[in-house]
C-alpha positions in Angstrom: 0.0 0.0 0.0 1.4 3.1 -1.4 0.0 6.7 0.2 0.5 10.3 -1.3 -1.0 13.5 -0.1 -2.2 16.2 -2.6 -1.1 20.4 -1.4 -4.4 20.6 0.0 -4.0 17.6 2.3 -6.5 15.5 0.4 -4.7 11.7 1.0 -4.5 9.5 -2.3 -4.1 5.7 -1.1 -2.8 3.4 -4.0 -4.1 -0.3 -2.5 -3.8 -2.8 -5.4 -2.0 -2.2 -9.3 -4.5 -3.3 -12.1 -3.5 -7.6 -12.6 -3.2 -6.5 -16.1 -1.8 -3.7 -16.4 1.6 -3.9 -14.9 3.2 -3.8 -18.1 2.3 -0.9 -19.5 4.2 2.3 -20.1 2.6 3.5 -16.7 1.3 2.1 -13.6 -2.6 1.5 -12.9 -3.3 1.4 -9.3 -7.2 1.2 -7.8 -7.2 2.9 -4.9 -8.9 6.0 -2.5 -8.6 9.6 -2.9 -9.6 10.9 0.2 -12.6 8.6 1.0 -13.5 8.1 -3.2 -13.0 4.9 -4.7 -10.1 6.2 -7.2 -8.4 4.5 -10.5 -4.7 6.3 -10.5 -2.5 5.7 -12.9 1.6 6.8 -12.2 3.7 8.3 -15.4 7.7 8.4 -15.3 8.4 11.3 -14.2 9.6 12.5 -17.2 8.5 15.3 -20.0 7.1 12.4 -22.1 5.2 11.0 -19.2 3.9 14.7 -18.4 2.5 14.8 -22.3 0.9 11.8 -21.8 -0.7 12.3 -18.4 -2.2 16.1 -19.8 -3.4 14.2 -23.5 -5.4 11.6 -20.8 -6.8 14.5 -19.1 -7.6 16.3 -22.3 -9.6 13.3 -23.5 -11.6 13.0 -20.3 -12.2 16.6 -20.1 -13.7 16.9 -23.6 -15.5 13.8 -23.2 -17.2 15.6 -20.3 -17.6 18.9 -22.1 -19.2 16.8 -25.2 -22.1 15.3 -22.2 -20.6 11.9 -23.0 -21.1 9.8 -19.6 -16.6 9.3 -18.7 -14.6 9.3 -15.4 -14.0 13.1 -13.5 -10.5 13.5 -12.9 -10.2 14.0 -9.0 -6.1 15.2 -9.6 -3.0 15.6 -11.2 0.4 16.3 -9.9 4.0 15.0 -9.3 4.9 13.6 -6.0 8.0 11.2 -5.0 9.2 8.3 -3.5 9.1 7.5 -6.5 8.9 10.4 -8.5 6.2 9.7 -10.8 3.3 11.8 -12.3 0.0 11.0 -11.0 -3.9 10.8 -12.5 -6.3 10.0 -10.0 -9.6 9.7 -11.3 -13.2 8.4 -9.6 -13.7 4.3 -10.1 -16.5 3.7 -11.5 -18.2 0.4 -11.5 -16.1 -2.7 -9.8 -13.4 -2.2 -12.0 -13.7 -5.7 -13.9 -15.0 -5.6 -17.9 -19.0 -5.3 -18.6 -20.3 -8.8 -19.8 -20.0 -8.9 -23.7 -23.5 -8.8 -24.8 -25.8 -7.9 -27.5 -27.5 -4.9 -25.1 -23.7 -3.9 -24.3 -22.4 -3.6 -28.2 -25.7 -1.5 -29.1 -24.9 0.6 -26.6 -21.3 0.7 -27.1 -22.4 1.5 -31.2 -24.5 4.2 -29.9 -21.8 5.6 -27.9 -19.0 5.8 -30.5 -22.1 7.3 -33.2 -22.0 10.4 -30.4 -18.5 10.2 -30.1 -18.5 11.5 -33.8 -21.5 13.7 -33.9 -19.5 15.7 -30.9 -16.8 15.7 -33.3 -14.5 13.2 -31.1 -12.5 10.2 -32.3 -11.3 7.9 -30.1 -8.9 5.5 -31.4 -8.6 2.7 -29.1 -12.2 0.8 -29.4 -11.3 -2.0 -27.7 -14.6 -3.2 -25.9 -12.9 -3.1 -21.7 -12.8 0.6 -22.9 -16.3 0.9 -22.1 -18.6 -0.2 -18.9 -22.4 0.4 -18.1 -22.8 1.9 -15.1 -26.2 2.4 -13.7 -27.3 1.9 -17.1 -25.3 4.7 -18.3 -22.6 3.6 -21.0 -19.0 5.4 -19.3 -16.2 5.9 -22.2 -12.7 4.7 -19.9 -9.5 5.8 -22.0 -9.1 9.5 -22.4 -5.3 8.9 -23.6 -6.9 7.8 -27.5 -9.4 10.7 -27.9 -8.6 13.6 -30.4 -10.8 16.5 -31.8 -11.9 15.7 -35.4 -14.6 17.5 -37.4 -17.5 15.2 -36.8 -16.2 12.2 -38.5 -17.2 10.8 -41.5 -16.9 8.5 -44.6 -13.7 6.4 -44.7 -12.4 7.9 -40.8 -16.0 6.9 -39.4 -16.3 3.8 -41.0 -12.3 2.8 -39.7 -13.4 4.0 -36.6 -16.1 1.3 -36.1 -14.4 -1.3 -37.8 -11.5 -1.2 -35.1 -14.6 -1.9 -32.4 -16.0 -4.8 -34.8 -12.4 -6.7 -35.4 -12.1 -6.9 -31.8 -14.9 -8.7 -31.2 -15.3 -12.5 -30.7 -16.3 -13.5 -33.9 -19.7 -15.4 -32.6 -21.0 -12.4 -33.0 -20.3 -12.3 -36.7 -23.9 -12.5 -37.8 -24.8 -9.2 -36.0 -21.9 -7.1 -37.4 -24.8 -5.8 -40.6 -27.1 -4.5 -37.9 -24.8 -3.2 -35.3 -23.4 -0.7 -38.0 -26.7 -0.5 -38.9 -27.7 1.0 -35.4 -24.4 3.7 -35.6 -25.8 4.9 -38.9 -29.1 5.4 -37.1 -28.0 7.2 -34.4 -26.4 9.5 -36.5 -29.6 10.2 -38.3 -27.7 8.5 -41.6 -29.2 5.5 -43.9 -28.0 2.6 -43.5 -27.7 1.3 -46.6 -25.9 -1.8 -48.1 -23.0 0.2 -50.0 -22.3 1.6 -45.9 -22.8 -1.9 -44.0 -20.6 -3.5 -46.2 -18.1 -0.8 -46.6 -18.1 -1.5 -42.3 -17.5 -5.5 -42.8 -15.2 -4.9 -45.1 -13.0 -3.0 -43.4 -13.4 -4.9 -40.1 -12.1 -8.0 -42.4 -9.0 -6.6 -43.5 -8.3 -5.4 -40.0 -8.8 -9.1 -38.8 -6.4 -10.3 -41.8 -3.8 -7.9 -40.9 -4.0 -7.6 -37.4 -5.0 -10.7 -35.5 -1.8 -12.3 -35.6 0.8 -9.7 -34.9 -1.2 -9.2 -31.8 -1.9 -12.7 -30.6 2.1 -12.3 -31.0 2.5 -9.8 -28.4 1.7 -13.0 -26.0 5.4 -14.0 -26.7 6.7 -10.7 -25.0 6.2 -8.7 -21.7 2.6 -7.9 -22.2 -0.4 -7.6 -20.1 -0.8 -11.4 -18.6 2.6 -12.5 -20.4 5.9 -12.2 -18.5 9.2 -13.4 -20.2 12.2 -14.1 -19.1 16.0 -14.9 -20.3 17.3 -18.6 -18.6 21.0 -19.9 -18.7 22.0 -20.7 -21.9 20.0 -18.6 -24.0 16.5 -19.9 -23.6 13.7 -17.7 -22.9 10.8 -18.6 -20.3 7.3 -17.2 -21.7 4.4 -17.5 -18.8 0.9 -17.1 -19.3 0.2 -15.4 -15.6 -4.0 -16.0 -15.9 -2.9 -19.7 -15.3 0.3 -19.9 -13.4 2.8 -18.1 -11.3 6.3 -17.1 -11.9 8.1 -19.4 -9.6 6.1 -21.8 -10.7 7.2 -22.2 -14.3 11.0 -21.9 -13.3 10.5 -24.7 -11.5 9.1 -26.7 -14.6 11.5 -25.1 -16.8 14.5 -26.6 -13.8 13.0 -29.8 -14.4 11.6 -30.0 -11.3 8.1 -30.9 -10.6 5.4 -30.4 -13.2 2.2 -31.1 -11.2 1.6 -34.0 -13.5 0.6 -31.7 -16.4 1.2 -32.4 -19.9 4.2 -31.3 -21.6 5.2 -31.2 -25.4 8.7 -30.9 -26.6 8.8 -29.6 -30.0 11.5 -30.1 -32.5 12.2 -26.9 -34.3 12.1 -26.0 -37.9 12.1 -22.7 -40.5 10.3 -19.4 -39.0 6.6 -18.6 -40.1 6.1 -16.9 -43.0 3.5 -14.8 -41.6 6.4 -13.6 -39.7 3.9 -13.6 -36.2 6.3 -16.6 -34.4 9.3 -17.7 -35.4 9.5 -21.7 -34.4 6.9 -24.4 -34.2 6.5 -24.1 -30.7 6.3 -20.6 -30.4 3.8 -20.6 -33.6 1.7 -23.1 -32.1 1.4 -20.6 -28.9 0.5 -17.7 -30.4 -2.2 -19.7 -32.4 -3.8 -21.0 -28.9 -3.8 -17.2 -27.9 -5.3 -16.2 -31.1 -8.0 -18.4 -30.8 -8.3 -17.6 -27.0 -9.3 -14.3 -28.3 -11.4 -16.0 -31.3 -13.6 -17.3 -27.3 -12.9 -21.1 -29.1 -12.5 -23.4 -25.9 -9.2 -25.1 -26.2 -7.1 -26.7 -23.8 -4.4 -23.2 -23.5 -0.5 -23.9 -23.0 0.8 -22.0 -20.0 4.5 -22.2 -20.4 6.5 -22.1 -23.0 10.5 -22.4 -23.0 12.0 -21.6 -26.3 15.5 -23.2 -26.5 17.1 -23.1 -29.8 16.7 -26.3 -31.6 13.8 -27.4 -28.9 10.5 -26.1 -27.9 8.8 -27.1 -24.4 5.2 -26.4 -24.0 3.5 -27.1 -20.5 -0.4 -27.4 -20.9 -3.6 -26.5 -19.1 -4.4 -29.4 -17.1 -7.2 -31.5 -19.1 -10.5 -30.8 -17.3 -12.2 -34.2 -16.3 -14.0 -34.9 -19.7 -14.9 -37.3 -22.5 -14.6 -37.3 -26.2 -17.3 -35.4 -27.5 -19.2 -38.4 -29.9 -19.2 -40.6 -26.9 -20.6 -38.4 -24.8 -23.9 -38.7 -27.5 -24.1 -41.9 -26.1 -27.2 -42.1 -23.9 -28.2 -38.2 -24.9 -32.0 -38.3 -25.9 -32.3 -35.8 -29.2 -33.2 -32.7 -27.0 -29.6 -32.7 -25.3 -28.1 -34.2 -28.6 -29.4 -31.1 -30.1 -28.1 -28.7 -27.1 -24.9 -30.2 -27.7 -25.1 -29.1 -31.8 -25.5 -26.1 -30.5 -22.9 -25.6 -28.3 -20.0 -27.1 -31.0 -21.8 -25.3 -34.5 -20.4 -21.9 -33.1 -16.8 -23.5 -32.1 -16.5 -24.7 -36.0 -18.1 -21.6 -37.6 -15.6 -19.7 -35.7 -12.6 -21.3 -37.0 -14.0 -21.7 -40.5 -13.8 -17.8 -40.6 -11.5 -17.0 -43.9 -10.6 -13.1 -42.2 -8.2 -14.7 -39.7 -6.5 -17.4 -41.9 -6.4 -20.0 -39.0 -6.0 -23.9 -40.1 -5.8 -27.2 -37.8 -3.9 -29.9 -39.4 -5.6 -33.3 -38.8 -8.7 -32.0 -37.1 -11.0 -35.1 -36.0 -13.1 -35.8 -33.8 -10.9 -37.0 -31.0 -10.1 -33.9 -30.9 -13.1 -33.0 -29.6 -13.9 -33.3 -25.6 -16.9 -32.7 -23.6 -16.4 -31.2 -20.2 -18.4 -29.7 -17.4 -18.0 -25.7 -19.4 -19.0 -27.3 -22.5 -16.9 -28.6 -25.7 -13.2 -27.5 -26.1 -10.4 -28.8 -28.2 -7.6 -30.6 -27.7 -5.0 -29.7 -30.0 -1.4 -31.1 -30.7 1.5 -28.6 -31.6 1.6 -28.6 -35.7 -2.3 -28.6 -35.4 -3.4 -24.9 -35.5 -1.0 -22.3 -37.5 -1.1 -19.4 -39.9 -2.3 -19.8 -43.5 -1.0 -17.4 -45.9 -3.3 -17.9 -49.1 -7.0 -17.8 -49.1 -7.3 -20.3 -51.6 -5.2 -22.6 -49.9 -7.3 -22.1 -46.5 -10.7 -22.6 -48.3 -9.1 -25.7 -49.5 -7.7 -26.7 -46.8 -11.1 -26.2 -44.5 -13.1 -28.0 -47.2 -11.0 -31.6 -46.6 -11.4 -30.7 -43.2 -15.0 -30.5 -42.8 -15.5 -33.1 -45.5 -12.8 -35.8 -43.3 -15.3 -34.9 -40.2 -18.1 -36.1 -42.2 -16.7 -39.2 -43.2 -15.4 -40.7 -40.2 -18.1 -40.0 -38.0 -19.2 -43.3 -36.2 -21.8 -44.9 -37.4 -24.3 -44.3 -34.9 -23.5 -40.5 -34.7 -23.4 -39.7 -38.7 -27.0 -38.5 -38.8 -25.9 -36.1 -36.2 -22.7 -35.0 -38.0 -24.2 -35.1 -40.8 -26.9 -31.8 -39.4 -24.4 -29.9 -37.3 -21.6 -29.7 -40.6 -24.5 -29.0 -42.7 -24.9 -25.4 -40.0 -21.2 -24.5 -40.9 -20.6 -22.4 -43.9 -17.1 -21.6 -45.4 -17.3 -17.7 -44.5 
């Protein structure tokens, strides 16, 4: 617990820094200012971190001066021990991201239509950027937002898009009338020439995009930590799942809590250039599709060392192959379980973010207490370069899962491949 006093006495207590957050270019603590629940964040104390202190400021205050619902700064100043300059502004909510849902993104549609109809951009659409308070829809990150002449064509339409890529892509199918409802609420047509421009755009973000930053996993960002070992290898930790200590002991050779562990021989780079190795390729793929919300079984560690790869996974949550779980299922749950694995495959079969799985069968498929996940072997998922070659690709795929269905369960197989589409 850190505590600073502003020059009118006011304390600022800095309790707990932000899990995710500690990697940033500045600190994100949640703490009190006087007896307010407070967000503050810490800048070097440097001209560079002054700049970008004031340009968060700016954004919140035009934000507020626009009527768009966003934090109230509570102070700024430079105090020691460290020196650092500090932004302390009110918490609002609990401080964890709203619930992805339909209500959410029309709202969150709405909001950025009146971010440009007030003649504000804000480049960083990412959807933890926004939380409903009291059903009021608060705009978080003041660091991204810029003045702009009510924004239009090509800049509005980027503008969205950036919110759209970032989205799981389940919710794919509602892309057309989410951009319908920003055109709306800007008192413009939606037309089809505008919608498609939108999921157009959002596509070629997702194509060029999704992989450098699935990428970032391999480096000292957000939730990953990495670290240089003897010799030359380099430790990569996936801190959601396990500690610090913890993987240097795996990566010693000491214990590994029983879990599973791949050691990859290594070949040529990607040409995608997102992950040099197969191991490291095959981790960034798991994070991509993390982000993708398709339930796999995640590796938590990775050591890269030269001509080797380790890869420590997720322990397997007590489950069964997914066909013999149909086993006993009368056709209401058979169905349920259609449900739950036709939005898994249309997912993947999604050209925009190039994605492949070598091999994919059914035994890859489990059935655990959270539903379906998959089980996949390094060399399964990677990059694909060339859309042809993906469509391709996807169409053996889906066509191999057809034919080796079991007997019993080809009807089945037969109805839920028959729900996915080569997008």
């Amino acid at each position: 617990m850190k505590r600073l006093r502003t020059p009118q006495g006011i304390p600022i207590t800095l309790d707990t820094p932000s899990p995710g957050d500690q990697y940033k270019r500045h600190g994100v603590f949640f703490g009190r200012y006087g007896d307010t629940p407070a967000v503050i964040k810490a800048y070097p104390a440097t001209p560079e971190g002054e700049r970008r202190l004031r340009r968060e400021r700016e954004g919140l205050d035009l934000l507020r001066a626009r009527g768009i619902p966003g934090p109230r700064v509570l102070h700024i100043g430079r105090h020691g021990d460290p020196a650092a300059w500090y932004l302390v502004m009110e918490r609002v909510g609990e401080g964890d991201p709203h619930p992805v849902t339909l209500d959410f993104l029309h709202r969150v549609v709405i909001t950025l239509a009146a971010h440009h109809e007030a003649g504000l951009l804000q480049n960083d659409t990412s959807p933890g950027n926004f939380l409903l308070v009291d059903d009021r829809l608060v705009t978080l990150d003041g660091a991204t937002i810029r003045r702009m002449a009510r924004p239009k064509g090509r800049v509005a339409v980027g503008n969205l898009a950036k919110f759209f890529y970032k989205l799981s892509p389940v919710w794919n199918d509602r892309l057309p009338d989410l951009a319908g409802r920003y055109y709306e609420a800007r008192n413009l047509t939606p037309t089809p020439r505008r919608i498609t421009a939108v999921l157009r755009e959002t596509g070629r973000l997702r194509r060029q995009r999704a992989w450098p930053q699935a990428a970032r996993s391999l480096g000292n960002h957000r939730w990953f930590r990495v670290e240089a070992l003897a010799g030359g290898a380099r430790l990569v930790v996936d801190r959601r799942h396990v500690d610090i200590q913890q993987a240097r002991s795996w990566a010693a050779g000491r214990t590994t809590d029983g879990l599973l562990m791949h050691e990859v021989t290594e070949g040529p780079g990607s040409r995608l250039g997102v992950a040099h190795g197969r191991g490291a390729r095959y981790w960034v793929a798991h994070k991509l599709l993390d982000r993708m919300e398709v339930p796999t079984r995640q590796p938590v560690v990775l050591m890269l060392c030269g001509r080797s790869s380790r890869l420590w996974m997720a322990p397997r949550p007590e489950s069964v192959p997914l066909l013999d779980a149909l086993d006993g299922m009368d056709a209401v749950q058979a169905a349920g379980l259609a449900d739950a694995v036709v939005p898994m495959l249309r997912s993947l079969t999604i050209a925009d973010y190039r994605l492949v799985i070598r091999g994919l069968a059914w035994s890859d498929f489990r059935l655990g207490a959270d539903g379906p996940f998959l089980d996949l072997r390094p060399g399964q998922p990677m990059p694909w370069p060339w859309p042809l070659g993906w469509r391709h690709h996807w169409r053996l795929s889906l066509e191999r899962l057809r034919r080796e269905a079991p007997g019993p369960h080809r009807d089945f197989v037969k109805r839920l491949l028959a729900r996915v589409d080569l997008a």
